[in-house]
LODREN-778636 format. One record per residue: x, y, z of N, C-alpha, C in turn; residue in three letters. Coordinates in Angstrom, 3 decimals. Layout:
residues N
      n_u      n_v      n_w     ca_u     ca_v     ca_w      c_u      c_v      c_w type
        X        Y        Z        X        Y        Z        X        Y        Z  Ala
...
end
This chain:
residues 194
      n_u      n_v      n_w     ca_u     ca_v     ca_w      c_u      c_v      c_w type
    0.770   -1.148    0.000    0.000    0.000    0.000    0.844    1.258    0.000  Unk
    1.918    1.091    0.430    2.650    1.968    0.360    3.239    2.204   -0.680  Unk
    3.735    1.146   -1.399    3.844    1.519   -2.607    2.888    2.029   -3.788  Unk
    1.833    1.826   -3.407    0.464    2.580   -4.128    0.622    3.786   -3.836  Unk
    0.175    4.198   -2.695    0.723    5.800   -2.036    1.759    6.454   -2.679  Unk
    2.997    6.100   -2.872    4.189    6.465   -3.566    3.649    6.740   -5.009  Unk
    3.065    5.797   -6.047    3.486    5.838   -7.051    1.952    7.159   -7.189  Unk
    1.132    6.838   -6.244   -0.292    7.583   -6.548   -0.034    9.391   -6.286  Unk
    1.261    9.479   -5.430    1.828   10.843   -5.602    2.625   11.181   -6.437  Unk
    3.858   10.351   -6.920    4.542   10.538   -8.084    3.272   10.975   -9.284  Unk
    2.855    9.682   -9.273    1.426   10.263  -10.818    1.109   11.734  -10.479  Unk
    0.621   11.954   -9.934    0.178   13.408   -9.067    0.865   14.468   -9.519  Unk
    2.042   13.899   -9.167    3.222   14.976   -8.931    3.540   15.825  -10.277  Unk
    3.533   14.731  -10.887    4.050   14.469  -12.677    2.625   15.330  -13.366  Unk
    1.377   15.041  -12.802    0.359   15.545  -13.396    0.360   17.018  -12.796  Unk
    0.601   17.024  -11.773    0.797   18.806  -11.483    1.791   19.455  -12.207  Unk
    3.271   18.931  -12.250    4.584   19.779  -12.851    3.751   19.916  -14.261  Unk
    3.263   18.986  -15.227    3.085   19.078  -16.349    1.933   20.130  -16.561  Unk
    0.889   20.140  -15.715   -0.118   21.527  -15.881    0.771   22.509  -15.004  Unk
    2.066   23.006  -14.550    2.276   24.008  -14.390    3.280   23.839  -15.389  Unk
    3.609   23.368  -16.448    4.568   23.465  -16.974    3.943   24.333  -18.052  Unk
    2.620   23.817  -18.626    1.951   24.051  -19.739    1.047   25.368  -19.502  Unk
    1.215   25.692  -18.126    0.576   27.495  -17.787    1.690   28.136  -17.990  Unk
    2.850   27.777  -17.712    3.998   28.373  -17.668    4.446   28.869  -19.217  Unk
    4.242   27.721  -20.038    4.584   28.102  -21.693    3.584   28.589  -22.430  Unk
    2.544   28.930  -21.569    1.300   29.651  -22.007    1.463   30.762  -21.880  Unk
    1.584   31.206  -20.620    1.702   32.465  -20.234    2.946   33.060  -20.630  Unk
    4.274   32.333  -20.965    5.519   32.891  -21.461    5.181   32.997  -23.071  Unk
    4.223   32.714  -23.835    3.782   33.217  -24.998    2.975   34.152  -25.129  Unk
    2.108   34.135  -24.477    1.283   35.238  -24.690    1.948   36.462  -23.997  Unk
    2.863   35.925  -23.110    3.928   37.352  -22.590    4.607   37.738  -23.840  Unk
    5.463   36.903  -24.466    6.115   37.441  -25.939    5.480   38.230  -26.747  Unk
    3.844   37.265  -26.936    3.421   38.173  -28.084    2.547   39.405  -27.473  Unk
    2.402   39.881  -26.435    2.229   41.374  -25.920    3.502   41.880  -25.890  Unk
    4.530   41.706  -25.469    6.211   42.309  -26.013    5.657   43.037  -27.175  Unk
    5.550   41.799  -28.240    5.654   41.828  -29.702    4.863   43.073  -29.894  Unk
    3.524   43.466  -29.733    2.904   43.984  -29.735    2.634   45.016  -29.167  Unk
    3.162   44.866  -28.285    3.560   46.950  -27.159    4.716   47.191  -28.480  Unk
    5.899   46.438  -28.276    6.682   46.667  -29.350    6.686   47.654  -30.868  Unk
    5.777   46.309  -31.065    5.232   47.629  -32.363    4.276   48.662  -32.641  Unk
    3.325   48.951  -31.661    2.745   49.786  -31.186    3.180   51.077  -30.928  Unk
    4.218   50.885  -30.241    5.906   51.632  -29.395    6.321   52.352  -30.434  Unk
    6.810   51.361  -31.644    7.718   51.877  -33.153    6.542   52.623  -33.426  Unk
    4.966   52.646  -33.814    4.358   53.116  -34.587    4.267   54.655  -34.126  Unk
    3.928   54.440  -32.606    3.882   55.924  -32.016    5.242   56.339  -31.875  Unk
    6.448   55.863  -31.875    7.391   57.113  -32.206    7.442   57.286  -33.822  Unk
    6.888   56.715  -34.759    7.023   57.280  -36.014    5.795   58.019  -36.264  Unk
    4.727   58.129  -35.782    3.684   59.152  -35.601    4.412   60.122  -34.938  Unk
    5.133   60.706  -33.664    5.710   61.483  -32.668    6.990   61.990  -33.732  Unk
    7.470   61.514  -34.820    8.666   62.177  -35.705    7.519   62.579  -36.808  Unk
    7.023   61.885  -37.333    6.352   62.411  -38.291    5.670   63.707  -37.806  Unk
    4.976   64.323  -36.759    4.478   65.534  -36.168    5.436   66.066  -36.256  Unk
    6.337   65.963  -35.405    7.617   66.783  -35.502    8.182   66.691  -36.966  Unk
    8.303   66.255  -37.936    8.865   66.692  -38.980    7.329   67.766  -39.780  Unk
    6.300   67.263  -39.555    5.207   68.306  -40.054    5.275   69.777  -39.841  Unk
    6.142   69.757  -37.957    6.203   71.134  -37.671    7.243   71.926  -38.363  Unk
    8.532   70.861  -38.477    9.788   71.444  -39.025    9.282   71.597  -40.660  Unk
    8.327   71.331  -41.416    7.988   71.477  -42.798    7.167   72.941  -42.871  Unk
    6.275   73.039  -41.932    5.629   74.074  -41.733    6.258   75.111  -41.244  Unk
    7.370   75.273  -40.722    8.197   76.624  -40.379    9.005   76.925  -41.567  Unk
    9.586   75.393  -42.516   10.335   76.071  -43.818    9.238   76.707  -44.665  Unk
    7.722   75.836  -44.860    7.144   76.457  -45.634    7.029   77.587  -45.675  Unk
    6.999   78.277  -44.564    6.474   79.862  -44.052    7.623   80.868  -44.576  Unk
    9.113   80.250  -43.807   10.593   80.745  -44.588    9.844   81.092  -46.004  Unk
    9.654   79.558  -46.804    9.833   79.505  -48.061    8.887   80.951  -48.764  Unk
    7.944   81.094  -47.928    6.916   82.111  -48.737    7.573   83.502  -48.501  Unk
    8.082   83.466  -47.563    8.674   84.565  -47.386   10.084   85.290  -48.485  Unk
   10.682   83.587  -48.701   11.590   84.161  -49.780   10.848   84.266  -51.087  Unk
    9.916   83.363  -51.313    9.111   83.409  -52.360    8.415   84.927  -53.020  Unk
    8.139   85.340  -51.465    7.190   87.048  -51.832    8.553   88.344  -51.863  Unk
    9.510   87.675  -51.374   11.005   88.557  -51.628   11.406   88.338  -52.825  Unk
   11.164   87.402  -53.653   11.618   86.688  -55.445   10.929   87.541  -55.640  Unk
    9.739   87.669  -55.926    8.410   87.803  -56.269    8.698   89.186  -56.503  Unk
    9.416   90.183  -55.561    9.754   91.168  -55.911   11.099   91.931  -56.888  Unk
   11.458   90.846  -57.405   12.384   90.628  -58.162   12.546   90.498  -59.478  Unk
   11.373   89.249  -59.586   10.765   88.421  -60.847    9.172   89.207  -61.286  Unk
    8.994   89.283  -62.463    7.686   89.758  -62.901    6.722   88.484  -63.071  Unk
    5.489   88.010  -62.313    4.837   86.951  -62.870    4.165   87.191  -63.887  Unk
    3.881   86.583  -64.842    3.660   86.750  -66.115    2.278   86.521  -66.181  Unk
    1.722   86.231  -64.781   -0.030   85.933  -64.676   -0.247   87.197  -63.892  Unk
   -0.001   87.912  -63.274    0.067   89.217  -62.425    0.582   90.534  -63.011  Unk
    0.499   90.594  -64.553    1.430   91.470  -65.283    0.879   93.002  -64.766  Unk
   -0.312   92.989  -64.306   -0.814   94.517  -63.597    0.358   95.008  -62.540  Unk
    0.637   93.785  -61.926    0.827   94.354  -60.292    2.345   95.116  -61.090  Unk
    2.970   94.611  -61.957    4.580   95.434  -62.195    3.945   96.282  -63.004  Unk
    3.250   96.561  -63.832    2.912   97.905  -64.564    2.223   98.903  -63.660  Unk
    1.912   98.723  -62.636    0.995   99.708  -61.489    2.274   99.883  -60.834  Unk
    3.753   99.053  -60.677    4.729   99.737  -59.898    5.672  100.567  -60.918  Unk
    5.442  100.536  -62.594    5.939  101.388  -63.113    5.479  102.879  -62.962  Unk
    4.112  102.841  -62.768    3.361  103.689  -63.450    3.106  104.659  -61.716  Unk
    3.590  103.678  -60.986    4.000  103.890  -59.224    5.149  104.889  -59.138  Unk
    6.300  104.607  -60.177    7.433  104.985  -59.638    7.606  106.540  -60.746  Unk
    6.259  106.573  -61.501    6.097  108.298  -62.180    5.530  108.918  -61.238  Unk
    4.660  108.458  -60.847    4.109  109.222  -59.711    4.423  109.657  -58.477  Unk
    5.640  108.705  -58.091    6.664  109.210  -57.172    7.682  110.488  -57.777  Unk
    7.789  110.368  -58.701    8.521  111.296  -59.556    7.721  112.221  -60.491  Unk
    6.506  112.699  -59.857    5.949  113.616  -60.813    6.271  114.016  -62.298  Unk
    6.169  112.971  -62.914    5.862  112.410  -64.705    5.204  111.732  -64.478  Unk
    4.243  111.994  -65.761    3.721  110.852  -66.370    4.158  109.630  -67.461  Unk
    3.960  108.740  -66.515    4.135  107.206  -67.544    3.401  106.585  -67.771  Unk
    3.974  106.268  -69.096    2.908  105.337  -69.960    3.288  104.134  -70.337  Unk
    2.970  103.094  -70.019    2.973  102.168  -70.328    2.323  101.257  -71.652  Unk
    3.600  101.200  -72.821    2.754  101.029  -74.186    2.699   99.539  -74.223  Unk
    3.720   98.758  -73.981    3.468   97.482  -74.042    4.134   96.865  -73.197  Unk
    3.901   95.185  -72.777    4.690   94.376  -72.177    4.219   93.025  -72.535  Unk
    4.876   92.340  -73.389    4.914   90.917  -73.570    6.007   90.136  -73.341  Unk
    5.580   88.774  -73.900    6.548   87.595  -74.186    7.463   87.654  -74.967  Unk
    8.610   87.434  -74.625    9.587   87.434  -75.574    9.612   85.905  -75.943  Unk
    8.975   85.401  -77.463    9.352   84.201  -77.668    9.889   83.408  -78.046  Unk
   11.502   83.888  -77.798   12.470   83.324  -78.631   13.375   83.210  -76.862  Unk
   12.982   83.962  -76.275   14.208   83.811  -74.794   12.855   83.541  -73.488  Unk
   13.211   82.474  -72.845   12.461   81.984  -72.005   12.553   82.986  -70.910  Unk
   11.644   82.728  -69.931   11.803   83.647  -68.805   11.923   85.279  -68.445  Unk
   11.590   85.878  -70.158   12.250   87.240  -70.021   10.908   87.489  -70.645  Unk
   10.358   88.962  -70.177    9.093   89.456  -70.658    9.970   91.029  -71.186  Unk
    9.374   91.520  -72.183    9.998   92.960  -72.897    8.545   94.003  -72.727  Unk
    8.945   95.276  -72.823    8.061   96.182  -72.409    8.652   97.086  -73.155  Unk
    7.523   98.327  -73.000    8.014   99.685  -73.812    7.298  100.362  -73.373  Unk
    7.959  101.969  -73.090    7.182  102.765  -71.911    7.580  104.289  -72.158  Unk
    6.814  105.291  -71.884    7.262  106.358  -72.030    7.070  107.469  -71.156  Unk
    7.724  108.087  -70.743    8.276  109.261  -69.901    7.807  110.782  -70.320  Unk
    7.486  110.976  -69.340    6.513  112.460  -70.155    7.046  113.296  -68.891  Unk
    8.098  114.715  -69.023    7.805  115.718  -67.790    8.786  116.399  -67.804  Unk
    9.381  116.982  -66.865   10.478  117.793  -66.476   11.797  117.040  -66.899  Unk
   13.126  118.168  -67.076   14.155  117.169  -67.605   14.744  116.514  -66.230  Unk
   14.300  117.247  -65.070   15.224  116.416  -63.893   14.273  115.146  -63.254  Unk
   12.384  115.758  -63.201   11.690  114.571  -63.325   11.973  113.244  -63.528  Unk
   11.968  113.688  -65.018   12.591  112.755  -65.948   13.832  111.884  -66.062  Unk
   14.817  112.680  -65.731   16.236  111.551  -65.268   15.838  111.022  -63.806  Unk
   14.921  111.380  -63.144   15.288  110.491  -61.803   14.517  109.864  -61.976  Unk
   13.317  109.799  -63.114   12.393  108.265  -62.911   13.356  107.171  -63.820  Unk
   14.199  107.782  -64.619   14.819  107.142  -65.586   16.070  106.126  -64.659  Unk
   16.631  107.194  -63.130   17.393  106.378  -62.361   16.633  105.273  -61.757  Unk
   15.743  105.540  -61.452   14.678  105.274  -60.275   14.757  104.113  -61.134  Unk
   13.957  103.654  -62.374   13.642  102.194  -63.413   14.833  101.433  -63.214  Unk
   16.102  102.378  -63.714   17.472  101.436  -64.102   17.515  100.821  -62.177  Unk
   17.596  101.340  -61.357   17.637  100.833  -59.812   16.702  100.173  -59.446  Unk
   15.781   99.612  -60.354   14.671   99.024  -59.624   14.767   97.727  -58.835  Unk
   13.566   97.271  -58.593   14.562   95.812  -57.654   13.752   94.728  -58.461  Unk
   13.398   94.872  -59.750   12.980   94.091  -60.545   14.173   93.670  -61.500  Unk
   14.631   92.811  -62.035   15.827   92.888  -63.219   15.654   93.088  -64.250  Unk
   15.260   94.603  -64.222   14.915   95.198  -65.589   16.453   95.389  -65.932  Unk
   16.018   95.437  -67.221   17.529   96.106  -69.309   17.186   96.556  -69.578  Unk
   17.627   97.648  -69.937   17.035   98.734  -70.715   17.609   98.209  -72.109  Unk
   16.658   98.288  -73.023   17.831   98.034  -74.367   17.892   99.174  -75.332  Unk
   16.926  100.074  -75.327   16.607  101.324  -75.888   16.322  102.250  -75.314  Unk
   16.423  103.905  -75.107   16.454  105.004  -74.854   16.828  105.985  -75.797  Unk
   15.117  106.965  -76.043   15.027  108.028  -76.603   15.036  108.799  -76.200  Unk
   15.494  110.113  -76.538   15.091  111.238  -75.552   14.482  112.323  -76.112  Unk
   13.091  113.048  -76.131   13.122  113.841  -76.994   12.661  115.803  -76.122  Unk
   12.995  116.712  -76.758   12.036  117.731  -75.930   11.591  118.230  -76.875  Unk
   10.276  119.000  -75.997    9.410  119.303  -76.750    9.563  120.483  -75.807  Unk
    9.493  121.834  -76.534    9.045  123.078  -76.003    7.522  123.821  -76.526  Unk
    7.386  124.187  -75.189    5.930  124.792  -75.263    5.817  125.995  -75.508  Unk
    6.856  126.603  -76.510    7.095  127.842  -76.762    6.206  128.862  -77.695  Unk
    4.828  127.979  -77.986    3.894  128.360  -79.067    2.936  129.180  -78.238  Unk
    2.855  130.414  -78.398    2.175  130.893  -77.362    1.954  132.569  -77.877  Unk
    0.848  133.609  -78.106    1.144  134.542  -78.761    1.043  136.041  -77.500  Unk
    1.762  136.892  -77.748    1.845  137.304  -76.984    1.340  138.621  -77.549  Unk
    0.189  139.334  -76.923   -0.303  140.629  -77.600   -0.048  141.608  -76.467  Unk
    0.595  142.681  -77.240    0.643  143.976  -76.602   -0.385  145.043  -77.292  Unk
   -0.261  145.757  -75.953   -1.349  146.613  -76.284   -0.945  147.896  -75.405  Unk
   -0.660  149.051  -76.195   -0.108  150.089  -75.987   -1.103  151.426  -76.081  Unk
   -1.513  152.431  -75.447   -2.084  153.478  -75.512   -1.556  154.276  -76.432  Unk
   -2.279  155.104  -77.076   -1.704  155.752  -78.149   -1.290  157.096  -77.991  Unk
   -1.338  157.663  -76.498   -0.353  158.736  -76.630    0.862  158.521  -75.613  Unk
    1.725  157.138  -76.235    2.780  157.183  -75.138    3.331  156.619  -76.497  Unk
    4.787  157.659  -76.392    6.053  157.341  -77.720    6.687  156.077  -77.285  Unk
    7.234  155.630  -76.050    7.808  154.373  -76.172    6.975  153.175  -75.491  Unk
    6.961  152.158  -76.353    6.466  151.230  -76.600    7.025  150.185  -75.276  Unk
    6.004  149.780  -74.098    6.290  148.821  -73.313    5.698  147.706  -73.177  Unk
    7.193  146.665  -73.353    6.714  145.036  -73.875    6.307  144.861  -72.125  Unk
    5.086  144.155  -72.081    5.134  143.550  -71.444    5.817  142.147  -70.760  Unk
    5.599  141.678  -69.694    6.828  140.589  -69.006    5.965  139.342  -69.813  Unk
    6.658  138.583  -70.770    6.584  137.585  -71.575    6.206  136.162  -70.658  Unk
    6.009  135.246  -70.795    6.082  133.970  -70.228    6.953  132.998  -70.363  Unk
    8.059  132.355  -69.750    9.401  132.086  -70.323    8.712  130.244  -70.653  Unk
    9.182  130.051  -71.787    8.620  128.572  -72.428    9.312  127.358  -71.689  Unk
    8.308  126.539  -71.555    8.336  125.239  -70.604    9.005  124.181  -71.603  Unk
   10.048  123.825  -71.039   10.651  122.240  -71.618    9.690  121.387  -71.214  Unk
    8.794  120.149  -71.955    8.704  119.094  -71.732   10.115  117.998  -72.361  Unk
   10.022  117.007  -71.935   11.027  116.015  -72.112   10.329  114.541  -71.974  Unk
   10.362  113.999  -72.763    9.854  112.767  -73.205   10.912  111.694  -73.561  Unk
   10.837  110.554  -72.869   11.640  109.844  -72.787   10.964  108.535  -73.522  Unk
   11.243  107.639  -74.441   10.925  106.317  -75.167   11.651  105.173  -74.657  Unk
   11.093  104.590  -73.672   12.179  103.377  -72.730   11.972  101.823  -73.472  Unk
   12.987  101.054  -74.000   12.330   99.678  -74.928   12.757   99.351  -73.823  Unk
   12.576   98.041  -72.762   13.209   97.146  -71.800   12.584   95.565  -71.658  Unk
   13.536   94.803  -70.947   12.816   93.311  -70.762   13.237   93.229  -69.416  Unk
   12.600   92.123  -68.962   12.528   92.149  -67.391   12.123   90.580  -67.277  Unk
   12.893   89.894  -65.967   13.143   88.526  -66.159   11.733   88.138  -65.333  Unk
   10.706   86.836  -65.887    9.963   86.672  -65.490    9.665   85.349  -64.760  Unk
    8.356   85.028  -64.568    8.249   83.190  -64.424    7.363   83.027  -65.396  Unk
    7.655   81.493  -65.642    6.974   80.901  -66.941    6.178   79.872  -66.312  Unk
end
């Protein structure tokens, strides 16, 4: 009987180690595969946590970028916006009391990127040279490739005297001294986007 006893705990024994053996390799798997799985969970949210952070670092160059973009912009003529540079020609007579005219501005279609214009200068001769500095300094990359210069005097003008008839010498009245206009014919091209 005792040897029954013995072997009836050994069996036992053997039947317990083996169900803790088999909780044991249960639970050491399903421990792995939650590892596995925090794991990559882990990787996903730090590549969500860089990806934000690289969204922010994209969004501060973008902002740079517009900024150099609207600094080009003042540089380059867009060729879809052709008002906004003819309103700063026609800007920089009016800073300079002349009038400018703006006769044309197209495509040049033989040279990429370059738009040509033609413009004219109407006013005083010093007016006139400082809108003429004012264009060549602009912060657009305008060429001048042509320059006319012409004046026109306003010297047509009649002047009547009129003298009483009992006075022997004859007094001219004070004349009006004749106005230079000066007219300037500007051909130029100016580098654009296409």
């Amino acid at each position: 009987m005792k040897k029954n006893n013995t072997n009836l705990k050994l069996t036992f024994s053997i039947i317990i180690l083996m169900l803790i053996s088999c909780i044991f390799i249960y639970l050491l798997t399903t421990i792995k595969n939650k590892n596995k799985h925090i794991s990559s969970v882990a990787a996903t949210l730090g590549e969500r946590i860089s990806e934000k952070e690289n969204i922010g670092v994209i969004e501060e160059k973008m902002t740079e970028l517009k900024a150099t973009q609207q600094k080009i912009g003042g540089y380059i003529v867009d060729t879809s916006h052709i008002d906004i540079f003819v309103e700063y020609l026609e800007n920089v007579g009016i800073d300079n009391n002349v009038e400018v005219k703006v006769n044309s501005v197209d495509k040049i279609k033989t040279q990429k990127n370059r738009v040509q214009g033609n413009l004219s200068i109407i006013g005083g001769f010093s007016n006139t040279m400082k809108t003429l500095a004012a264009l060549e300094n602009a912060p657009y990359n305008i060429m001048i490739n042509s320059v006319y210069i012409n004046k026109e005097d306003s010297s047509n003008y009649i002047a009547k005297v009129e003298t009483p008839a009992n006075t022997k010498d004859k007094i001219l009245p004070s004349l009006p001294t004749p106005k230079s206009t000066w007219q300037v014919d500007l051909g130029f091209s100016v580098l654009s986007l296409q």
